[in-house]
N, C-alpha and C positions, 0 to 999 in steps of 0.2 A: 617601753624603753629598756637596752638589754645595758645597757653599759653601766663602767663603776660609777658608783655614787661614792664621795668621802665624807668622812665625819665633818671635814669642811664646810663643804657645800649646805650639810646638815645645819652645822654651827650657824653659817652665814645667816641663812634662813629664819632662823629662830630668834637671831641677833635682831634681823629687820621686823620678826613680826612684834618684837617687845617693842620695838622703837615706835610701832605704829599703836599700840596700846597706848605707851606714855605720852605721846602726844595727840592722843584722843581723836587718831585718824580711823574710827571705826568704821566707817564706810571703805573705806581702803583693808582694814583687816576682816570683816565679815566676807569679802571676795576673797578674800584666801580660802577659801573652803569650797569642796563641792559645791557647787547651787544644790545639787539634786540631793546628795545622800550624806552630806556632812552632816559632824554632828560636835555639841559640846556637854561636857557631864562633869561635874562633880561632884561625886561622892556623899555622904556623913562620912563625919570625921571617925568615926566608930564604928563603921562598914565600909573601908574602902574598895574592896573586891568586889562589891554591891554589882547587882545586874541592872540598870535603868529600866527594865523592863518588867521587874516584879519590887524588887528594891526602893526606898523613900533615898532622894536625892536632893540634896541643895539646889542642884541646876540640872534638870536633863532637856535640852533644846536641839530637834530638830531644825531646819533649816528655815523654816517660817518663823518658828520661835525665837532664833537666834538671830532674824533680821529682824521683828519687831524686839528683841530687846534693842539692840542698836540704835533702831530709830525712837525708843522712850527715852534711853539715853542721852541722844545729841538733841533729843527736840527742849530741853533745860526744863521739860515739865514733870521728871522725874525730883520728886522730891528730896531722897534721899540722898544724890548728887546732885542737886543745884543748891552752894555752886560745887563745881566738880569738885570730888578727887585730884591729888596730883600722884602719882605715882612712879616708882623706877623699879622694871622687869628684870631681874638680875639671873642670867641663867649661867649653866655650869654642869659640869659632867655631862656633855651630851654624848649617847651614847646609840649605836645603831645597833639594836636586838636580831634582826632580822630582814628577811625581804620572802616573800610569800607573793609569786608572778612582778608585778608591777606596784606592789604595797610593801614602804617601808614599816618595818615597828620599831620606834623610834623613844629613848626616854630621856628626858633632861632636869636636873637637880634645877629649883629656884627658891628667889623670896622676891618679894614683893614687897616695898614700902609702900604703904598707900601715908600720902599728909592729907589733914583734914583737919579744919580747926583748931591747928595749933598741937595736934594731935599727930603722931607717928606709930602706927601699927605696923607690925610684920605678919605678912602670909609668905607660909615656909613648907615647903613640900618636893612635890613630881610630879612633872608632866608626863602622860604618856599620848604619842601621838600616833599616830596608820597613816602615813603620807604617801601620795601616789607624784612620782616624778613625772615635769613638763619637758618638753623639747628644748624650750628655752632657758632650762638649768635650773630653773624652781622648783617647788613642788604643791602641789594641791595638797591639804588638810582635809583627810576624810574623817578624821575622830581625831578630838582633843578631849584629854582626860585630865582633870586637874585634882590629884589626891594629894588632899592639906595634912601636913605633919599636928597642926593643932590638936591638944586634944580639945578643945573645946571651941568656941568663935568670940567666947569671952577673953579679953576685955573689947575684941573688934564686936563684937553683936552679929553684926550683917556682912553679907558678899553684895553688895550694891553696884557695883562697878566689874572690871573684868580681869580674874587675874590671870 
């Protein structure tokens, strides 16, 4: 695809994919991703530049991975979400780094409320994402990179859920 893309389009994007998080339409947002070659990564909070591929990560899910986490997820036999999280994806400064042929580089400021138990945690960070534009003004998720500002997971413990 040769044409402008705007930070709009961008924004819009990122808008609908948080709305599909918060309302635990996982099956709807794991399709945002390549089938073939997506990917999702998260860091240590202590090595964010970390390579997934020599690197200790909190998350690094290929495309198998990242559909059976989904499906642990919504099947409520996942213990540490049942019952869910409720969450609200809050994004901001999205920014377009680049474009390399038909791949956006893409980063956007957020935080994440996750409720639970009468409990309110924040995950506060950057996303950085490689998006490949569709015909129909979307875009494909070829890598989503979630680097947490935390220094630590204390007082959250765990990433159980998806920020």
């Amino acid at each position: 695809m040769t044409s402008t893309i705007t930070r709009e389009q961008v924004e819009d994007f990122l808008y609908a994919e948080a709305d599909l998080l918060d309302s635990w339409r996982l099956d709807e947002w794991v399709g945002l991703f390549d089938q073939e070659r997506g990917g999702y990564y998260m860091p240590t909070t202590d090595h964010p530049d970390g390579d997934p591929n020599v690197d200790l990560f909190l998350i690094a899910d290929d495309m198998p991975k990242l559909r059976s986490r989904v499906e642990q997820l919504l099947s409520g036999l996942t213990w540490a979400e049942n019952p869910r999280s409720r969450t609200r994806h809050m994004v901001s400064n999205v920014r377009i780094l680049g474009r390399d042929g038909d791949v956006l580089s893409v980063t956007a400021n957020f935080v994440v409320f996750r409720m639970r138990f009468q409990n309110i945690d924040p995950y506060i960070g950057t996303y950085h994402y490689k998006l490949s534009p569709r015909d129909d003004g979307a875009f494909t998720i070829l890598e989503r990179r979630v680097v947490l500002d935390l220094e630590a997971l204390r007082p959250h413990g765990k990433v159980s859920f998806i920020v």
